[in-house]
C-alpha positions as CSV (number, residue, x, y, z in Angstrom):
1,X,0.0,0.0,0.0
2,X,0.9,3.6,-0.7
3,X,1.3,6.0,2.4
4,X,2.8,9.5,3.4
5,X,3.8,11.9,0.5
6,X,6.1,9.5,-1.7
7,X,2.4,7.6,-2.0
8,X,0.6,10.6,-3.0
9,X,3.2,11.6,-5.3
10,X,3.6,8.1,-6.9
11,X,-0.5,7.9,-7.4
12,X,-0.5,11.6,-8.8
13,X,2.7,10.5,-11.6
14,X,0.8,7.2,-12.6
15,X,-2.9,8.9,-12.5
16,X,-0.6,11.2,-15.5
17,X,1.1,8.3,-17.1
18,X,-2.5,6.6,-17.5
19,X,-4.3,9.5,-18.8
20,X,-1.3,10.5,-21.5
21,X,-1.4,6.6,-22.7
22,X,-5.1,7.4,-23.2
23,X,-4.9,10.1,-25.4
24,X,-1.6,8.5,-27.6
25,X,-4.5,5.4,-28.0
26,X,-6.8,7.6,-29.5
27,X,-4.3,9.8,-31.7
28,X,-2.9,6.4,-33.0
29,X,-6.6,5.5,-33.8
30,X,-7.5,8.4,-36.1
31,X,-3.9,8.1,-37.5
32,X,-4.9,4.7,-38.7
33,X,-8.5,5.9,-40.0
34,X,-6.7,8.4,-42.1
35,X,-4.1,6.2,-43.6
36,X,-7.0,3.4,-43.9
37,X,-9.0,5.9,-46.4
38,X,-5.5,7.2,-48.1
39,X,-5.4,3.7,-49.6
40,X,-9.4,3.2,-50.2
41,X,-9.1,6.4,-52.4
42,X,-5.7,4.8,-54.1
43,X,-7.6,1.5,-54.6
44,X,-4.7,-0.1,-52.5
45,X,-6.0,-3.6,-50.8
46,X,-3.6,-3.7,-47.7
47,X,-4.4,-2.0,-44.3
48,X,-2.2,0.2,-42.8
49,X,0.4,-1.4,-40.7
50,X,1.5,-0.5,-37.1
51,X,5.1,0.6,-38.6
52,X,3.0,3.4,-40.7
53,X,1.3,4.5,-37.7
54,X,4.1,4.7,-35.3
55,X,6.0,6.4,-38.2
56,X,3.4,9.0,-37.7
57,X,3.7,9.1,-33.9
58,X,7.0,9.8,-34.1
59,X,6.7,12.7,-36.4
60,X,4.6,14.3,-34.1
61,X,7.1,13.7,-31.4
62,X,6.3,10.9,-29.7
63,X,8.9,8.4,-28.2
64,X,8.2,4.5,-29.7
65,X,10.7,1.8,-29.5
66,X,10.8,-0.7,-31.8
67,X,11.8,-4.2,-30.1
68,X,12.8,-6.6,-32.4
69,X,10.8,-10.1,-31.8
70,X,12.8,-13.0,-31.1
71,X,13.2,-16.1,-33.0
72,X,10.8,-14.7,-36.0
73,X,11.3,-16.1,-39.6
74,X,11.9,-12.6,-41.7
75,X,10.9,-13.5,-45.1
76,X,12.5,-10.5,-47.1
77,X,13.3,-7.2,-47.0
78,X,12.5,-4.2,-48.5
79,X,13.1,0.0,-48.7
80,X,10.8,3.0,-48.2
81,X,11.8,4.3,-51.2
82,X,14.2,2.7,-54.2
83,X,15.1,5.8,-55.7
84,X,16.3,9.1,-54.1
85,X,17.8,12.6,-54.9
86,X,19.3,14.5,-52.7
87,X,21.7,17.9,-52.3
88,X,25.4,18.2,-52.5
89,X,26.4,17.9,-49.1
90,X,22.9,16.7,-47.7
91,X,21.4,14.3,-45.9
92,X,18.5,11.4,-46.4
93,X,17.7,8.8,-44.0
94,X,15.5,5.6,-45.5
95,X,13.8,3.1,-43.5
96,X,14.4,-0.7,-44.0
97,X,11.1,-3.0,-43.4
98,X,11.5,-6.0,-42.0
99,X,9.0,-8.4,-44.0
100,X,8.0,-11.7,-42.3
101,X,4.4,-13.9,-41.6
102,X,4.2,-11.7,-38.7
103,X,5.5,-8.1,-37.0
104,X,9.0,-8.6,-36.2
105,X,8.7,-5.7,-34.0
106,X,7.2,-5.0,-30.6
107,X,6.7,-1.6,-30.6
108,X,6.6,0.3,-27.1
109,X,5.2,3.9,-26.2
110,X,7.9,5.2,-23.5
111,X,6.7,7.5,-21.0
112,X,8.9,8.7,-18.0
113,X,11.7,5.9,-19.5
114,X,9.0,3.3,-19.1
115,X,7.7,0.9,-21.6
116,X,3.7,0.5,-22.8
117,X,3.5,-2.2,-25.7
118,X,1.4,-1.1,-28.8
119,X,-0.8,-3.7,-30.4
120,X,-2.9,-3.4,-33.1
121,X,-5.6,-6.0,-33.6
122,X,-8.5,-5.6,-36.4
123,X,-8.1,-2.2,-36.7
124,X,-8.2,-0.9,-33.3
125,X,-4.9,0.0,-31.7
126,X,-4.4,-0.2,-28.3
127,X,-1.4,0.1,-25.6
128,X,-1.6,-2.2,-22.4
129,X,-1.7,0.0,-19.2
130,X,0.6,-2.2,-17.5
131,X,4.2,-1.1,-17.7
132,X,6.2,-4.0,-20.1
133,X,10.1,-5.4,-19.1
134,X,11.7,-5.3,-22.7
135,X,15.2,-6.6,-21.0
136,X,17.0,-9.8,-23.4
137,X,14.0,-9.1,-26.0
138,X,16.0,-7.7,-28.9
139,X,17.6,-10.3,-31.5
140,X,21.1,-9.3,-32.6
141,X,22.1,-12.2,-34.2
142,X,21.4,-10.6,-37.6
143,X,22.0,-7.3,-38.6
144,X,21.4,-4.7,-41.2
145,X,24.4,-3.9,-43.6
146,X,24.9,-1.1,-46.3
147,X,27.7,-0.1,-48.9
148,X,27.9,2.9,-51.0
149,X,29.4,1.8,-54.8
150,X,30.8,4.7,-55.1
151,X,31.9,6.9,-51.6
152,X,32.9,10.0,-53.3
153,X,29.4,10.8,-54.3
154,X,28.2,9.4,-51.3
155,X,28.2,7.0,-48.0
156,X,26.1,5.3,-45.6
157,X,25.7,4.7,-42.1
158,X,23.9,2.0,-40.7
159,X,21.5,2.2,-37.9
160,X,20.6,-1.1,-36.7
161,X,18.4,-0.2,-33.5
162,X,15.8,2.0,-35.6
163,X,16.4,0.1,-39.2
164,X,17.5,3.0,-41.1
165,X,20.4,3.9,-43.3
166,X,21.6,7.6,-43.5
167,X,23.0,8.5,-47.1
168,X,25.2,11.5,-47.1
169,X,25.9,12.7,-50.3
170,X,29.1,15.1,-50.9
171,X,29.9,18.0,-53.1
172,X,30.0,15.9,-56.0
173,X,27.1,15.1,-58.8
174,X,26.1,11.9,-60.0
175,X,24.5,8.5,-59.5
176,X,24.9,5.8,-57.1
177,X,23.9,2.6,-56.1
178,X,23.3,1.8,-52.3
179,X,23.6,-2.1,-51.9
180,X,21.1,-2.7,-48.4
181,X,21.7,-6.6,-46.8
182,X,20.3,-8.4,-44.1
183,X,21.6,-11.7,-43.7
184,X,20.8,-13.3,-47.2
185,X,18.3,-10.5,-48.5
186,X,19.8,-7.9,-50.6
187,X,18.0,-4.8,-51.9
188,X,19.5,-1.8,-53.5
189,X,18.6,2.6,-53.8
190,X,19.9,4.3,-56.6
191,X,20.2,8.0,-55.2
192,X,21.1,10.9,-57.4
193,X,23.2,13.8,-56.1
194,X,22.2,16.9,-57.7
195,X,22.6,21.0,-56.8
196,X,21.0,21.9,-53.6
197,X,17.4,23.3,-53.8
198,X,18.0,26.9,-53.2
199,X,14.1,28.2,-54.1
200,X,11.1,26.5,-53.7
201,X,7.8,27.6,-55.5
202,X,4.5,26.3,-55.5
203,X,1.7,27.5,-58.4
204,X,-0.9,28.5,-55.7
205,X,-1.1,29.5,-52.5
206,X,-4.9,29.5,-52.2
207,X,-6.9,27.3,-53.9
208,X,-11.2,26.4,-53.8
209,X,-12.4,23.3,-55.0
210,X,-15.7,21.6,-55.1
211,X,-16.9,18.8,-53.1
212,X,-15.9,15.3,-54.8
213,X,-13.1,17.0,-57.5
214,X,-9.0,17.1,-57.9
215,X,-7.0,20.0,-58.2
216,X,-3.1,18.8,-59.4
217,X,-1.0,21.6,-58.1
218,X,2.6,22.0,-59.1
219,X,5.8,22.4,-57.4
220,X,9.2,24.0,-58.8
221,X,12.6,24.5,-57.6
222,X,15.9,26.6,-58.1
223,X,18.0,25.8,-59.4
224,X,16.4,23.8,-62.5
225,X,19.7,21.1,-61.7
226,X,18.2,20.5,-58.3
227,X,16.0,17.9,-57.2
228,X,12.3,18.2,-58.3
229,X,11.0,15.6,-55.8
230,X,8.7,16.3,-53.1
231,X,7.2,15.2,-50.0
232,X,3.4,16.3,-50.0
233,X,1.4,16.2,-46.9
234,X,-2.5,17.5,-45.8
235,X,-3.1,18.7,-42.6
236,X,-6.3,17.0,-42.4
237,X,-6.9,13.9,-44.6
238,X,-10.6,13.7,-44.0
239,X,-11.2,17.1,-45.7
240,X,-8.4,16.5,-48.5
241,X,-5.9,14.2,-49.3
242,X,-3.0,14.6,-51.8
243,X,-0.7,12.3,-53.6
244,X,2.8,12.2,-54.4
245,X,2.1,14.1,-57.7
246,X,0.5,17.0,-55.5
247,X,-2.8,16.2,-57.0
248,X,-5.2,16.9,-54.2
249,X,-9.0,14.7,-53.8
250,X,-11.5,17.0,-52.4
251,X,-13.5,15.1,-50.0
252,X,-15.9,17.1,-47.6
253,X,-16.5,20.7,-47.0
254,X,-13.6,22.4,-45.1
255,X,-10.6,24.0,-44.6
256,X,-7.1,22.2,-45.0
257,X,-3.5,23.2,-45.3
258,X,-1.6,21.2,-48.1
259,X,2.4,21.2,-47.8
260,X,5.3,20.2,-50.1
261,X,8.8,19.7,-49.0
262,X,11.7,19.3,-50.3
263,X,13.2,15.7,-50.5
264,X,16.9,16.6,-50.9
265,X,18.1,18.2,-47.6
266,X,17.6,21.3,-47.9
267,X,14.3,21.5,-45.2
268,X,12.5,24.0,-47.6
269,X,8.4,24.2,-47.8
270,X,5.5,25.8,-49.0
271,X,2.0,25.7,-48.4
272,X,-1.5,25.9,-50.0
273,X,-4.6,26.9,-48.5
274,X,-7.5,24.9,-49.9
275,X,-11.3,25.7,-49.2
276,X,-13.5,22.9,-50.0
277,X,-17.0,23.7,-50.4
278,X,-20.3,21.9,-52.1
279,X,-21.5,23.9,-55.4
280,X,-24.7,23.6,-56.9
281,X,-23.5,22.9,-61.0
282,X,-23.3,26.2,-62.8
283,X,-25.8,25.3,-65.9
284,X,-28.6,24.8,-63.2
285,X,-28.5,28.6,-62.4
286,X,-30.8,30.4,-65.2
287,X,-33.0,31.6,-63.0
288,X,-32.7,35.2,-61.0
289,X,-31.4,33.9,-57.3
290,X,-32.8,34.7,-54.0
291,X,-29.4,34.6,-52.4
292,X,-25.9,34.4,-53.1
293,X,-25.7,30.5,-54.0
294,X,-22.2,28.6,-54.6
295,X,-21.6,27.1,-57.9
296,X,-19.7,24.8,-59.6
297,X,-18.3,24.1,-63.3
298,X,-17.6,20.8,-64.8
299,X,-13.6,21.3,-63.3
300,X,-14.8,22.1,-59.9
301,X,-13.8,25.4,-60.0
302,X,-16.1,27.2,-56.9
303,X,-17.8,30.4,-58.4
304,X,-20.2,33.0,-56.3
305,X,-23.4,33.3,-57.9
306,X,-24.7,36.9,-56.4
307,X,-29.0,37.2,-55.5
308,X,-30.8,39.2,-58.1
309,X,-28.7,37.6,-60.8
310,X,-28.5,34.7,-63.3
311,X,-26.0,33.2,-65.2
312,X,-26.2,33.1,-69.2
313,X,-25.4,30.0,-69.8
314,X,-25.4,30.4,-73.7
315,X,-22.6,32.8,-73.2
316,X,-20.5,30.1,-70.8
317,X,-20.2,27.5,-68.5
318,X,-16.4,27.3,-67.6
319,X,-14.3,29.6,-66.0
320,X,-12.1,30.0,-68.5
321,X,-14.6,30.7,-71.3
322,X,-15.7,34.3,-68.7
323,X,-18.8,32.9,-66.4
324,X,-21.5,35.5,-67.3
325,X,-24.3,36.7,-64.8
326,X,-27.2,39.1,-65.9
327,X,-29.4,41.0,-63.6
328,X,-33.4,41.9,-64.0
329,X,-32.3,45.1,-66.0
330,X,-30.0,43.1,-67.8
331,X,-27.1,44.8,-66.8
332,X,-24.2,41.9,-67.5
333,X,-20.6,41.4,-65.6
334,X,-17.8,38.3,-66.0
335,X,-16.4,36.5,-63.2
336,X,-13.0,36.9,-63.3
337,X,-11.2,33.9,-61.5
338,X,-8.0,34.6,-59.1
339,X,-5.6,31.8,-57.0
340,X,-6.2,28.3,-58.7
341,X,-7.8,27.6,-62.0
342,X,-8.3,24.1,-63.2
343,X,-9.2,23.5,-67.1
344,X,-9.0,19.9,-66.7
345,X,-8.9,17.5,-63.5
346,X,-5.9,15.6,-65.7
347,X,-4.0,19.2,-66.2
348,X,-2.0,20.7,-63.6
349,X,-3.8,23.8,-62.8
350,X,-3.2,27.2,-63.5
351,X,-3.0,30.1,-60.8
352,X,-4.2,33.6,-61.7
353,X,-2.6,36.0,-59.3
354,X,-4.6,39.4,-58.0
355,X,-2.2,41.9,-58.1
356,X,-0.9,45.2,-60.0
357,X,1.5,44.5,-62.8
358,X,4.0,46.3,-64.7
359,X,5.1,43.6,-67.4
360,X,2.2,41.5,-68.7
361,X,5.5,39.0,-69.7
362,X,6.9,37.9,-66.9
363,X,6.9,34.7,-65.6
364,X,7.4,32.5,-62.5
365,X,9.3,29.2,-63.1
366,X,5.7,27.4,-62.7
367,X,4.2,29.5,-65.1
368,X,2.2,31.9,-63.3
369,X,2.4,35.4,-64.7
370,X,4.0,37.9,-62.2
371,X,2.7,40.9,-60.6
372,X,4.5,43.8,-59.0
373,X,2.4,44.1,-56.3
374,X,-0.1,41.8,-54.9
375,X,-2.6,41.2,-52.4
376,X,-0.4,40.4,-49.7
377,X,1.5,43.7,-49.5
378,X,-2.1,45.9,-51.0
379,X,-1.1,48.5,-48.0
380,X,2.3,49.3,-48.8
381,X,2.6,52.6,-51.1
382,X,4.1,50.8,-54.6
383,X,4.6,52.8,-57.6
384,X,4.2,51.7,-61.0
385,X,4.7,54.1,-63.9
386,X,4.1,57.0,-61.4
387,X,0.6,55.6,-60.4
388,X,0.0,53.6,-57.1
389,X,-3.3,52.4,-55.8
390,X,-4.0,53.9,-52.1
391,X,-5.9,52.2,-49.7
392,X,-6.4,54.9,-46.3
393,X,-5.7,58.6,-47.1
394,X,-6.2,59.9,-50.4
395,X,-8.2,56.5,-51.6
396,X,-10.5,56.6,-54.6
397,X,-11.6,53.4,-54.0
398,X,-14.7,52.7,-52.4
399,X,-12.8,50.1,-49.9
400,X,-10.0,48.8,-51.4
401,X,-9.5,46.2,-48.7
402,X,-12.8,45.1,-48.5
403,X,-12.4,43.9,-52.3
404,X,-9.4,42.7,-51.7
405,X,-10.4,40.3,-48.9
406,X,-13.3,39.7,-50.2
407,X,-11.8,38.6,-53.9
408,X,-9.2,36.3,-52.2
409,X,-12.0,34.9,-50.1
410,X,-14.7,33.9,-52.4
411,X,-11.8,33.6,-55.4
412,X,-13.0,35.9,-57.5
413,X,-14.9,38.9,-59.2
414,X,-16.7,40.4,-61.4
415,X,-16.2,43.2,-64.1
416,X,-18.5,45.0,-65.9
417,X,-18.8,43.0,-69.3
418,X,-19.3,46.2,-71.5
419,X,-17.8,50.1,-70.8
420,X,-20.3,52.1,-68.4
421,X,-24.0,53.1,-70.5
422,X,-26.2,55.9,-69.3
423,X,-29.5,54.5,-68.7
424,X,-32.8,55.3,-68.9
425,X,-33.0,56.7,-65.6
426,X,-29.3,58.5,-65.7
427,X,-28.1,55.5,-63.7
428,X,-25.0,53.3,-64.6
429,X,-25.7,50.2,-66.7
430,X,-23.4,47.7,-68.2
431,X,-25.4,46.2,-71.4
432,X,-24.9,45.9,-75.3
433,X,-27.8,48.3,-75.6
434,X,-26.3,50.9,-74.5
435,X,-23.0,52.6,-75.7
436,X,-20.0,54.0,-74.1
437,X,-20.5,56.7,-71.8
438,X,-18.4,59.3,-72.5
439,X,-17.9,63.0,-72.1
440,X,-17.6,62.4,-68.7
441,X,-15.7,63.9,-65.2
442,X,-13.6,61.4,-62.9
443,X,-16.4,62.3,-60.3
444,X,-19.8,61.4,-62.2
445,X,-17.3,58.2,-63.5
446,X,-16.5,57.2,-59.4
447,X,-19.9,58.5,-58.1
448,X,-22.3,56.5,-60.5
449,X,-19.9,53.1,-60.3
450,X,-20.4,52.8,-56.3
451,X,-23.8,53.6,-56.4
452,X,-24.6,50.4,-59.3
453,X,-25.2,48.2,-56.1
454,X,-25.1,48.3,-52.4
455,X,-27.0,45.3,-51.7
456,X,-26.7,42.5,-49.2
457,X,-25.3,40.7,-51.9
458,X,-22.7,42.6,-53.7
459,X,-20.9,45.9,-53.7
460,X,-20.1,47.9,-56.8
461,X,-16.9,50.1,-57.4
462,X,-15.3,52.2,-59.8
463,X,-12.6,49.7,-61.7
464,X,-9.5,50.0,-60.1
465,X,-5.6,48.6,-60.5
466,X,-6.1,45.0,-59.2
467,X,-9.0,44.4,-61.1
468,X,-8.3,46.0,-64.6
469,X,-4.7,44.3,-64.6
470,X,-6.1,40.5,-63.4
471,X,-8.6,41.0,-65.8
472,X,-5.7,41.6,-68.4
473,X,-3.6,38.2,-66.9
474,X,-7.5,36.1,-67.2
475,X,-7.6,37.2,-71.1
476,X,-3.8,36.6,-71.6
477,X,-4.2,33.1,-70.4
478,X,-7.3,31.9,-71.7
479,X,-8.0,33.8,-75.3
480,X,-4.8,32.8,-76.9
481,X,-3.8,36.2,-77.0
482,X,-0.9,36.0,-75.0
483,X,-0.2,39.6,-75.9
484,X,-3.0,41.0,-75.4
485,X,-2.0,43.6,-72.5
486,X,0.1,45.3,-75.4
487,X,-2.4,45.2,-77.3
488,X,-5.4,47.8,-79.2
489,X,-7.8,45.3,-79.2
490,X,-11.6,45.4,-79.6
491,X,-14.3,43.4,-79.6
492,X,-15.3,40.7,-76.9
493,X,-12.8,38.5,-75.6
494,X,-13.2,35.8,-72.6
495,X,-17.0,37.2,-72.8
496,X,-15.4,40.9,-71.6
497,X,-15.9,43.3,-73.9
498,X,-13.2,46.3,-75.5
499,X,-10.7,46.3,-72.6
500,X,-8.2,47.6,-75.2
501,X,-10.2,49.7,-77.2
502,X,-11.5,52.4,-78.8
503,X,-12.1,54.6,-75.5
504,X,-9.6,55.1,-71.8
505,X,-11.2,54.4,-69.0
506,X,-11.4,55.8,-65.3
507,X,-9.9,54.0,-62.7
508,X,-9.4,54.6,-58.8
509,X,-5.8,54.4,-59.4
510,X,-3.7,57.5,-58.4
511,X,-0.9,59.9,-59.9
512,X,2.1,60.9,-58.5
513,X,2.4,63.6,-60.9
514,X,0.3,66.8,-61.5
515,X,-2.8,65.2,-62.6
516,X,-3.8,63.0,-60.3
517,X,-5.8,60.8,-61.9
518,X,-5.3,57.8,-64.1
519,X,-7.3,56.3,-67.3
520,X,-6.7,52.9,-68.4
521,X,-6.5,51.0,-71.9
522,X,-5.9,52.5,-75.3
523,X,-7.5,54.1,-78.2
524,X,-7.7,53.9,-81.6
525,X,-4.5,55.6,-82.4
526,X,-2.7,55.6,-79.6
527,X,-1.2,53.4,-76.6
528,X,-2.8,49.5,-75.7
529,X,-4.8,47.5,-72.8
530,X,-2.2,48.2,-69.8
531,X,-1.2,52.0,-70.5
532,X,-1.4,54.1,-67.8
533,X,-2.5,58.1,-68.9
534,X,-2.8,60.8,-66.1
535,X,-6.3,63.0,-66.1
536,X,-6.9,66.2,-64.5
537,X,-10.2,66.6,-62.6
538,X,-11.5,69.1,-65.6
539,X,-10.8,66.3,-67.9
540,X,-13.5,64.4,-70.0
541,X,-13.7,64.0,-74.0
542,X,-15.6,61.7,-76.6
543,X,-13.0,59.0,-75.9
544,X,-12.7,58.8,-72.3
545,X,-15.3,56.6,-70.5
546,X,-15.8,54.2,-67.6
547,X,-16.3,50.7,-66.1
548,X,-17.7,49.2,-63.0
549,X,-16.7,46.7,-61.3
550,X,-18.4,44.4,-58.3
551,X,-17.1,41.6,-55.5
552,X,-19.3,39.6,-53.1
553,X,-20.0,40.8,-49.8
């Protein structure tokens, strides 16, 4: 029996010991659950095995032991992987499974250097409660052997008590075999030394996706000599999994973080940040809505479908062709996608970034056209061609950040199709009935543009920086004009209408210089879609108009 204050203490330290043991049981539960429905959706037949799930346990920082069983018959061997890249002077450790007719490992949860044997029966793991003696368990009449062919590129280390190799490449490039033995079983890792990853880039950093759909993202790294494997990870594989190709499988509405590592020793990562949501299918939507409602397209590309509107489904029913909504005065705007794009679930996707650009040219190394400034850094005063887009003192925007939040939020919005009517009633319309309306101050331009809507659904604004130039990058990648920034176009392209031509527009954009504000696109004879022109506050002419633009509340 327990007594005095060594008792109490003794009661207190297992009452701990007990409940911890608990909650590693249940953590090593939903561990198993997860990987259980990783290889369901792979169409992979075996269960998970206990190594996978204290594999797991141990990232997470849990101490296991693995005890090796006496007397078992091991059957072969094999490697995690059997082919490997990794950085000049780097790093890779690879486990070595054991295969036999049964687990040649006991495998014991230590808590306060005491010993709690895992079992996993049926698919239920549990621990025993009762502390275990592992003393004289562990077989050491065979052991685990390793040689590098070639030990200038790079060498092993065995590590018998966890069944690992370490590979440690040196400053040297090439291929090599790694020869891995135990007793009579051989098995061999060809590992590639390359350039150390230096830059890691991922195509999107945001992405939505409908219940049910895939979304293959992409990963890049710098130099182009290094390594281009990856580790890919989900923070929670019940809302999304993802694959070794980065293709994720949306699975139930939610928010999850997706990560990519690096392979090659060089610890670098991104992240994606995927909303999953269920959308009713975009061609069911002719009728004016009640609400906003969620859609979907055949891609699973998410799309805000604002109350009082409709979608014209004769005009589109992909992103990429310009989703068009009308209104009950057939007024008309085009959702303009931002963050992740897909155009086929067998494609990688594409990534439309919101942001102020400078050069409609330049590109990252995954493709994604670059902007000077984007909607991380929308506060900071940045100047392009003398213009910059304020968001506090001196704004011409409505609320810049409220559109800013509220594009990246609901991945998306939408631009007037056509350049601002008058109509009937002197109010702002935006419909092939009506022409251009020009001869017209900055003021009257600004003034009739926020006042289009102020709903519960939707806010309307004067056109400003982000949205005229992500407009630009949505017609570049998905008409075919790749130039079309640089361009004096006219007509309708991705469903938007004259962007580049034959009248400037307003914009809340500001100058730096003595007129202080700024037009966009060209004219017949002069300049192209992304020109910037300064305006007075006197200013307005036959050729000088404006567009609206509006974003989901």
């Amino acid at each position: 029996m327990l007594t005095g204050e060594n008792g109490l203490i003794n009661k207190s330290l297992e009452t701990k010991i007990q409940t911890e043991i608990g909650e590693i049981e249940e953590r090593a539960n939903l561990i198993y659950s997860n990987k259980l429905m990783e290889k369901i959706e792979e169409n992979l037949k075996d269960k998970p095995a206990i190594q996978e799930i204290v594999e797991q346990l141990e990232k997470e920082g849990y101490k296991i032991e693995a005890v090796a069983v006496s007397d078992i018959k091991i059957t072969d061997i094999s490697l995690e992987k059997e082919r490997v890249s990794i950085g000049k002077g780097q790093t890779n450790t690879i486990r070595v499974i054991l295969e036999s007719l049964s687990e040649p490992y006991n495998y014991y949860v230590v808590i306060d250097s005491k010993y709690y044997k895992m079992n996993l029966n049926n698919g239920t793991v549990t621990i025993d409660r009762v502390e275990s003696n592992i003393s004289d368990t562990e077989d050491k009449e065979t052991i685990l052997m390793a040689k590098s062919e070639d030990e200038t590129i790079a060498t092993v280390e065995v590590d018998n008590e966890n069944n690992t190799i370490r590979i440690t490449s040196s400053e040297k490039t090439g291929i090599v075999r790694i020869t891995v033995t135990y007793g009579s079983y051989v098995k061999t890792c060809e590992v590639k030394v390359c350039d150390t990853t230096e830059e890691l880039e991922i195509n999107s950093v945001r992405a939505r996706i409908a219940t049910g759909y895939t979304r293959w993202l992409l990963a890049t790294t710098k130099p182009e000599s290094a390594s281009q494997e990856f580790d890919w990870s989900s923070s929670d594989t019940s809302i999304a999994t993802v694959n070794n190709k980065g293709i994720i499988t949306a699975k139930r509405p939610g928010k999850v973080i997706i990560t990519v590592k690096t392979t090659d020793g060089s610890n670098l990562e991104k992240t994606c940040e995927v909303t999953i949501e269920d959308g009713v299918d975009i061609e069911t939507l002719t009728d004016y809505q009640k609400e906003n409602v969620v859609a979907k397209d055949e891609n699973g590309n998410l799309i805000i479908i604002p109350g009082n509107f409709k979608v014209l489904t004769s005009e589109a029913t992909k992103i990429e062709e310009g989703i068009v909504i009308q209104d009950e005065i057939e007024n008309e705007f085009v959702w303009v996608p931002v963050d992740s794009v897909s155009t086929g679930t067998k494609k990688v996707a594409d990534d439309i970034r919101l942001g102020r650009y400078e050069d409609f040219g330049i590109k990252s190394a995954s493709g994604n056209y670059v902007p000077k400034q984007d909607a991380y850094n929308y506060k900071e005063k940045i100047t392009i061609l003398n213009c910059q887009e304020l968001v506090d003192n001196g704004a011409l925007a409505k609320d810049l950040e409220a559109f800013i939040n509220n594009t990246r939020k609901y991945g998306g919005y939408y631009i007037a199709r056509y350049e601002a009517g008058e109509g009937d009633d002197g109010k702002a319309v935006s419909s092939r009935k009506k022409s251009s309306w020009v001869d017209i101050y900055y003021y009257e331009a600004k003034r009739l543009s926020a006042n289009m809507y102020n709903n519960d659904f939707v806010e309307s604004d004067l056109i400003n920086s982000y949205s005229w130039d992500t407009a630009l990058i949505f017609i570049q990648k998905y008409s075919g004009i790749t130039d079309y920034a640089d361009r004096r176009e006219t007509g309708i392209v991705c469903n938007i209408s004259s962007m580049g031509c034959p009248n400037y527009e307003f914009s809340t954009e500001t100058s730096l210089g003595t007129n202080r504000y700024v037009s966009r696109g060209g004219h017949y004879n002069n300049n192209s879609a992304k020109i910037r022109y300064t305006r007075g506050s006197d200013e307005k002419y036959n050729f000088l108009t404006f567009r609206p633009i509006i974003y989901i509340k």
